[in-house]
Structures are given as C-alpha cells and as structure tokens.
PyMOL commands that place a pseudoatom at each C-alpha (Angstrom):
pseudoatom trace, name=CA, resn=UNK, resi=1, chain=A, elem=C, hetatm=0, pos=[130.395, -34.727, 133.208]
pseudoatom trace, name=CA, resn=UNK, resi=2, chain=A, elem=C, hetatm=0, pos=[132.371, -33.455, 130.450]
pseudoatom trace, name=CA, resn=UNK, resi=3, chain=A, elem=C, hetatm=0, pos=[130.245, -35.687, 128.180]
pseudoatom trace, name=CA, resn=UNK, resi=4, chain=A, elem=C, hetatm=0, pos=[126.395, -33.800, 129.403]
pseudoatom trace, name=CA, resn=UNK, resi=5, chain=A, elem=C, hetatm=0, pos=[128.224, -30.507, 129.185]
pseudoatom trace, name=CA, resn=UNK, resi=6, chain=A, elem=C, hetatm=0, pos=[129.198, -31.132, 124.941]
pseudoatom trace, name=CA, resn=UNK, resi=7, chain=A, elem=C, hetatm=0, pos=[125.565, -32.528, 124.686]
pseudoatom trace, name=CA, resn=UNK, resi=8, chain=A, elem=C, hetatm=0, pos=[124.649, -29.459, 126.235]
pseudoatom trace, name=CA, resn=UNK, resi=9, chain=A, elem=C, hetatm=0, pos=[126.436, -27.331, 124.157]
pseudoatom trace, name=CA, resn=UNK, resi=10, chain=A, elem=C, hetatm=0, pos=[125.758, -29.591, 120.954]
pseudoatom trace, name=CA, resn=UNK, resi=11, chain=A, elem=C, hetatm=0, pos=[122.093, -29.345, 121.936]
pseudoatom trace, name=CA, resn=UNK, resi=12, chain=A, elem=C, hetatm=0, pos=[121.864, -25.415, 122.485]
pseudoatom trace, name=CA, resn=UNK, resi=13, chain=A, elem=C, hetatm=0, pos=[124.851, -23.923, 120.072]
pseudoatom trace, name=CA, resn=UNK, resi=14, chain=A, elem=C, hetatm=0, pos=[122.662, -23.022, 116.754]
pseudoatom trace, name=CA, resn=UNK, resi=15, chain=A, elem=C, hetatm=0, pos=[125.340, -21.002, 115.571]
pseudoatom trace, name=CA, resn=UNK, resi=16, chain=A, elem=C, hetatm=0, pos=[127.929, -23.521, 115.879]
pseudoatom trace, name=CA, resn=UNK, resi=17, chain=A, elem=C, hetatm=0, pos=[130.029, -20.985, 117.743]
pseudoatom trace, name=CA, resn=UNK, resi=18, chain=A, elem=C, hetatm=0, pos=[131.333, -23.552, 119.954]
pseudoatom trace, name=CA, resn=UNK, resi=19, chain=A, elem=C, hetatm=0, pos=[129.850, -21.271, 123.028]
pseudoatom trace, name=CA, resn=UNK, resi=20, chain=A, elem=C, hetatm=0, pos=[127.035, -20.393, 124.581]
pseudoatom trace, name=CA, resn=UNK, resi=21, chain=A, elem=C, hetatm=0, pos=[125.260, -17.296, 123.899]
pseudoatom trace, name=CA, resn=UNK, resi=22, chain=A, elem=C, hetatm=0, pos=[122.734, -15.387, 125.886]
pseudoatom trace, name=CA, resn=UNK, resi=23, chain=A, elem=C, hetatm=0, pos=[119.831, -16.804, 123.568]
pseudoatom trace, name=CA, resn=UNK, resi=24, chain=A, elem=C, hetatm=0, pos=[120.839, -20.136, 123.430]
pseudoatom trace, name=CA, resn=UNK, resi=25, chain=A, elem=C, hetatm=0, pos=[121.166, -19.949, 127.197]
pseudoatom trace, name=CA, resn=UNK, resi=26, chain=A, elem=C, hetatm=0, pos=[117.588, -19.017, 127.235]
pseudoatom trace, name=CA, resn=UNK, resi=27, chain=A, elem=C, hetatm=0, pos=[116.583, -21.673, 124.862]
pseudoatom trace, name=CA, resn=UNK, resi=28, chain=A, elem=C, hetatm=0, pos=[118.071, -23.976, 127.625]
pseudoatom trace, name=CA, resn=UNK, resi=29, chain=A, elem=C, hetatm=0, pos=[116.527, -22.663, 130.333]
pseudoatom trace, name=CA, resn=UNK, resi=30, chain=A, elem=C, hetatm=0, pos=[112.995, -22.685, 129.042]
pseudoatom trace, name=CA, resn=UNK, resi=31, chain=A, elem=C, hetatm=0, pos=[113.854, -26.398, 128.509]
pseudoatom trace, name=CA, resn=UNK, resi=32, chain=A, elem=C, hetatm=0, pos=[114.981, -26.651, 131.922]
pseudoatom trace, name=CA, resn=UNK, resi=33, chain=A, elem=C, hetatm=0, pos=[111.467, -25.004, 133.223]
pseudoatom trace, name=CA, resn=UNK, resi=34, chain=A, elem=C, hetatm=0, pos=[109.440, -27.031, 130.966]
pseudoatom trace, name=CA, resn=UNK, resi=35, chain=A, elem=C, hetatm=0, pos=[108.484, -23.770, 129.225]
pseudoatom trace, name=CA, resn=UNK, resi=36, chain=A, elem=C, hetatm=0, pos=[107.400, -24.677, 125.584]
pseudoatom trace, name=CA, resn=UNK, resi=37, chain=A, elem=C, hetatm=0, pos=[108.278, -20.968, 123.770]
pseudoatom trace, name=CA, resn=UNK, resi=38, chain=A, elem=C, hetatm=0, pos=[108.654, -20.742, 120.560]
pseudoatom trace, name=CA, resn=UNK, resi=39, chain=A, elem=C, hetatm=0, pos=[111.698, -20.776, 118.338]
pseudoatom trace, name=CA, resn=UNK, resi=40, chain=A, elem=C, hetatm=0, pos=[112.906, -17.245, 117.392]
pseudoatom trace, name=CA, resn=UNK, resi=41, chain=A, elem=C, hetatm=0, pos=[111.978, -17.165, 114.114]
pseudoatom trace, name=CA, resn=UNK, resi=42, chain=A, elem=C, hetatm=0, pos=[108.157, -17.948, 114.633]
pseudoatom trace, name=CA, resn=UNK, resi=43, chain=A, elem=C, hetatm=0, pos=[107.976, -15.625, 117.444]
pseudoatom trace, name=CA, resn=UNK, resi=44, chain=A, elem=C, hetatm=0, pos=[107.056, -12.340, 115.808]
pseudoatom trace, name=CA, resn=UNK, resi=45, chain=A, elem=C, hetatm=0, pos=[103.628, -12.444, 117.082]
pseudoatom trace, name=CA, resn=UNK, resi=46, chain=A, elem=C, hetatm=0, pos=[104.591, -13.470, 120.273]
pseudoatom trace, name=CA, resn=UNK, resi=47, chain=A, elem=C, hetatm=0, pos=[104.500, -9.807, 121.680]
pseudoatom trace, name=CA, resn=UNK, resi=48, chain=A, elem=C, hetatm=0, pos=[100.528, -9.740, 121.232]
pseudoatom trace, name=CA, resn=UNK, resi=49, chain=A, elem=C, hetatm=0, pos=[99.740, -12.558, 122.382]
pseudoatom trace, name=CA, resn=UNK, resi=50, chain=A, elem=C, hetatm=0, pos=[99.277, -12.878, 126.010]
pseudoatom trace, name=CA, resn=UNK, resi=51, chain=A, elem=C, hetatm=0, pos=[99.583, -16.606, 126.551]
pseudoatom trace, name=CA, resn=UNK, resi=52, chain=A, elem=C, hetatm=0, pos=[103.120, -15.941, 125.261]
pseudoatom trace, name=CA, resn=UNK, resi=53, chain=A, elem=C, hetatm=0, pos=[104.139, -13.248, 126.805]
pseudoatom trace, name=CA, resn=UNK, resi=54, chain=A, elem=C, hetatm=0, pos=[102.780, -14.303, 130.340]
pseudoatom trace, name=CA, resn=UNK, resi=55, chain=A, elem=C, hetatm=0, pos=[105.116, -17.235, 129.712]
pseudoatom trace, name=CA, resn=UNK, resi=56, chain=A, elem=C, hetatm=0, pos=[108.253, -15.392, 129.095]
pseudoatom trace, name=CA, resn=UNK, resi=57, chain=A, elem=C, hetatm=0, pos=[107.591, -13.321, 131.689]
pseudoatom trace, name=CA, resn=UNK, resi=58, chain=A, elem=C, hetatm=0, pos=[107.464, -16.426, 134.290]
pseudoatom trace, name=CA, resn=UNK, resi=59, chain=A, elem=C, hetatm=0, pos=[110.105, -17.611, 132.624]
pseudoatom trace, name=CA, resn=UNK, resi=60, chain=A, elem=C, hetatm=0, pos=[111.574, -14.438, 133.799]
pseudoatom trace, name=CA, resn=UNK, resi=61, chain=A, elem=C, hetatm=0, pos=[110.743, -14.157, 137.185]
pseudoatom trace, name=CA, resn=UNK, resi=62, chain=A, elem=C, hetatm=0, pos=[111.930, -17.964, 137.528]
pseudoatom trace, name=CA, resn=UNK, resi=63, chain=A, elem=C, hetatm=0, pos=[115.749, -16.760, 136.508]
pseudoatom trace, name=CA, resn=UNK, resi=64, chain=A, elem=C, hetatm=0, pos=[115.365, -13.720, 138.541]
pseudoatom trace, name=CA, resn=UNK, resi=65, chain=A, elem=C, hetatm=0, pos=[116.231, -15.579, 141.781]
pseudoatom trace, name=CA, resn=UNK, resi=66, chain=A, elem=C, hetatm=0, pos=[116.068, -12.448, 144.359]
pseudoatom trace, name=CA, resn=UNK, resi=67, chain=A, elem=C, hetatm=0, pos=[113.324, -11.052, 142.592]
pseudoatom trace, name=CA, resn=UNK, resi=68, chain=A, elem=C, hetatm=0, pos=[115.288, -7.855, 141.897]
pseudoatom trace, name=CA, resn=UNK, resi=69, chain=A, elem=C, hetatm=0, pos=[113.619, -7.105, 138.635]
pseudoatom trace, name=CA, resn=UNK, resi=70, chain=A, elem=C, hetatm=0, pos=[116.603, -8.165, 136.460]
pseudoatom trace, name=CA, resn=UNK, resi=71, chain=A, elem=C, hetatm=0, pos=[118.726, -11.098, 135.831]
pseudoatom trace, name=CA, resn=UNK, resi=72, chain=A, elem=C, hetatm=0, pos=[122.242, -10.157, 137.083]
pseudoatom trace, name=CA, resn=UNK, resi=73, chain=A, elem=C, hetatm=0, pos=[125.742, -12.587, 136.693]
pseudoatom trace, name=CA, resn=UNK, resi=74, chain=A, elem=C, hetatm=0, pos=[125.524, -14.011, 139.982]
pseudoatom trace, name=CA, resn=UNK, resi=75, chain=A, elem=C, hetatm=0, pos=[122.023, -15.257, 139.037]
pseudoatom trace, name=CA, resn=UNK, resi=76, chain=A, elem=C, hetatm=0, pos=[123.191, -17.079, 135.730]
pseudoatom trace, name=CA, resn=UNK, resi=77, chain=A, elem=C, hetatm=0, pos=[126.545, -18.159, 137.461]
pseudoatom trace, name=CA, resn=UNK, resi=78, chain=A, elem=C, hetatm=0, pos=[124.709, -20.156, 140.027]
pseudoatom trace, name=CA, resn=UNK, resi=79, chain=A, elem=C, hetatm=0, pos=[121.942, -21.754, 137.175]
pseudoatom trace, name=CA, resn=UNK, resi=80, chain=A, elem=C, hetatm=0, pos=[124.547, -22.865, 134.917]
pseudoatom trace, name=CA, resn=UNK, resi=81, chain=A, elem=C, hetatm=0, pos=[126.577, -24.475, 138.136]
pseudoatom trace, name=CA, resn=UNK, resi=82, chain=A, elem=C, hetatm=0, pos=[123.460, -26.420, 138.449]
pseudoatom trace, name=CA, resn=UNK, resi=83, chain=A, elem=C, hetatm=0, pos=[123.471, -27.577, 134.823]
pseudoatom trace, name=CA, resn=UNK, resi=84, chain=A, elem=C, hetatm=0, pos=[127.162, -28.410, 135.105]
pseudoatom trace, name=CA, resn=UNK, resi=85, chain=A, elem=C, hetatm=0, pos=[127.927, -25.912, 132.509]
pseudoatom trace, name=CA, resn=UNK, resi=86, chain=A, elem=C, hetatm=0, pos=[131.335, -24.331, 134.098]
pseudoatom trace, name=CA, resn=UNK, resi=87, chain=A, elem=C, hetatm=0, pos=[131.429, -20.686, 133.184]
pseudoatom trace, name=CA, resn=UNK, resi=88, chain=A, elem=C, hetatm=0, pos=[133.556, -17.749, 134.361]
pseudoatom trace, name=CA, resn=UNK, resi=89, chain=A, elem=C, hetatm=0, pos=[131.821, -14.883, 135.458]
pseudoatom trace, name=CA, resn=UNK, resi=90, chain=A, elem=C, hetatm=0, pos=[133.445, -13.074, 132.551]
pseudoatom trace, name=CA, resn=UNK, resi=91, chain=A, elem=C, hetatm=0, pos=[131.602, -15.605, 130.066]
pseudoatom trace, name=CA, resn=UNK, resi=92, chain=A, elem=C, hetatm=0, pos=[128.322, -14.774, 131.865]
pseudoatom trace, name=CA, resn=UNK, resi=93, chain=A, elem=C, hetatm=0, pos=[128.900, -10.735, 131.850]
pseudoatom trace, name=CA, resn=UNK, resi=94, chain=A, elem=C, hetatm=0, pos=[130.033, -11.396, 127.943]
pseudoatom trace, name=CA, resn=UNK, resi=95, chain=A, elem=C, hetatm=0, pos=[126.087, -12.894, 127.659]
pseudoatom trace, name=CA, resn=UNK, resi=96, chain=A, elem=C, hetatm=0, pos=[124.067, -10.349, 129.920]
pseudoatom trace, name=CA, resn=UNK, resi=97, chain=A, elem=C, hetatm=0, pos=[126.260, -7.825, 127.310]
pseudoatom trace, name=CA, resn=UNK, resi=98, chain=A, elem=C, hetatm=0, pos=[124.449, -9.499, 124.090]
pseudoatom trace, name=CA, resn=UNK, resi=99, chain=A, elem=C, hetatm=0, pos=[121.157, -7.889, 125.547]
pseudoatom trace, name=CA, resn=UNK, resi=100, chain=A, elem=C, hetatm=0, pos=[121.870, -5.487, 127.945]
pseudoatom trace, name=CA, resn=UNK, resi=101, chain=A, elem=C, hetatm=0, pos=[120.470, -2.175, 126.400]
pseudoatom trace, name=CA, resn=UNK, resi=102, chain=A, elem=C, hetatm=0, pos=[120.813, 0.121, 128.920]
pseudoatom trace, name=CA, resn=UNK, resi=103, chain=A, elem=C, hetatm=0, pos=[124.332, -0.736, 129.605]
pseudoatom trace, name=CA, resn=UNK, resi=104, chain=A, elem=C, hetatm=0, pos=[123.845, -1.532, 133.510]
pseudoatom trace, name=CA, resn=UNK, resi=105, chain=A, elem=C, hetatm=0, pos=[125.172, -5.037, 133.217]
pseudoatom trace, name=CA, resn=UNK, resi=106, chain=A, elem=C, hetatm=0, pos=[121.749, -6.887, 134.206]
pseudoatom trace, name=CA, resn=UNK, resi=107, chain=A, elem=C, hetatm=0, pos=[118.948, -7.994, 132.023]
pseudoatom trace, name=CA, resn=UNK, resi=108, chain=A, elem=C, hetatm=0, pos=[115.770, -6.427, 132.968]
pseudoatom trace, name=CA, resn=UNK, resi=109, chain=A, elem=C, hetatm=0, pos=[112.130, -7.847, 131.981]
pseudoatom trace, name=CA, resn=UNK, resi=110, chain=A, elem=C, hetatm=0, pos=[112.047, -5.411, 128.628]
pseudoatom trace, name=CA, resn=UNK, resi=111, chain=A, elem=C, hetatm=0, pos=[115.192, -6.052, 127.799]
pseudoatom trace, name=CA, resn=UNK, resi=112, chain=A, elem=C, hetatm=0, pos=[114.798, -10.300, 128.312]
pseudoatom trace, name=CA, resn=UNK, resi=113, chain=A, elem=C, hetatm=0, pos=[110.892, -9.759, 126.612]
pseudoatom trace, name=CA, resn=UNK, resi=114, chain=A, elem=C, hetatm=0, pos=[112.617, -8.004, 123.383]
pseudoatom trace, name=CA, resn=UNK, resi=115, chain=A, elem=C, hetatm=0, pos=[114.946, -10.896, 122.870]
pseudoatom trace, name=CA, resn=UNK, resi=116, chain=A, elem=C, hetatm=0, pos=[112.489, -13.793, 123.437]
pseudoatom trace, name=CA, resn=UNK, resi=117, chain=A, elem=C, hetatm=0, pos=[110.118, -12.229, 121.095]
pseudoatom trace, name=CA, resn=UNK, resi=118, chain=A, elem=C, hetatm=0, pos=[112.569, -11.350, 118.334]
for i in range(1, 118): cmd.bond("trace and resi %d" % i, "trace and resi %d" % (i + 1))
show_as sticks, trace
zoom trace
C-alpha cells in the first residue's frame, strides 16, 4: 500500500513538493474518471470551448458527491480514502484553501472551472 501511494504521489507531484496539491489532486482525479483534460499549460482556450468546459464541469459534478454545488473536505476525504491516499482533514482544508476564493472553505463550480482552465 505504501508502495501505490509513492507512485501516486511520484505520478501526480509536478512540483516535486513531496505533497499533494489541490491541482495535482485534480490531475488525479480526471485520471481516475477517465477524463482526458488538458494539461494546464495548453488550457488557455479551454474556457471557450464547450467540449472542454462541459468536461470539467462533469468532472465536477462527479467530485461533488451530494450534489451541493461545491466540493467540500468531507467529499475529498472520502475520494482520496478510496485511492489509498491517507490524508488528514487538515491536508484536505490546506487544498480546498489553494482555490477557495470566496473564503467559505468549499470549492464551488467557478472557482474549480478557473483552476482547470488556468
């Protein structure tokens, strides 16, 4: 187990920050969804195109698990538990906080659209 959660990480840490952060989380979870999206850098048209963003915006909706409109802690918590990726809640507050504009604490579809199509 330890050994697919360092592959995991290895995989999904661009920055070599020896964590995961809220974008490379994404990046994992469009894997995990079969969602073929772009990598950040080529994505600047993304916003006007609407195969693309009718994509992230499944990809959305898939992550949004109560269909609340946003992507709270709990939510992640329970997705990486599937992955085996062990996180605190903490950890998964620290990456909602990366993109969390208006402060709440939960990523809303804007908010998750803005970062996917950085």
């Amino acid at each position: 187990k330890q050994w697919y959660q360092r592959r995991v990480r290895e995989a999904y840490d661009n920055n070599n920050s020896k964590r995961m952060e809220f974008k490379e989380f994404l990046d994992m979870m469009a894997n995990v969804f079969q969602y073929h999206l772009s990598h950040p850098e080529t994505t600047s048209n993304s916003g006007k195109d609407p195969e693309a963003v009718r994509r992230i915006e499944e990809l959305f909706d898939s992550l949004d698990g109560d269909e609340s409109g946003y992507i709270d802690a709990e939510e992640i918590l329970k997705l990486t538990e599937k992955l085996g990726e062990k996180m605190t809640i903490e950890e998964v507050k620290e990456l909602i906080s990366q993109v969390d504009r208006d402060g709440d604490g939960r990523v809303n579809k804007d908010e998750f659209k803005k970062l996917m199509i950085k």
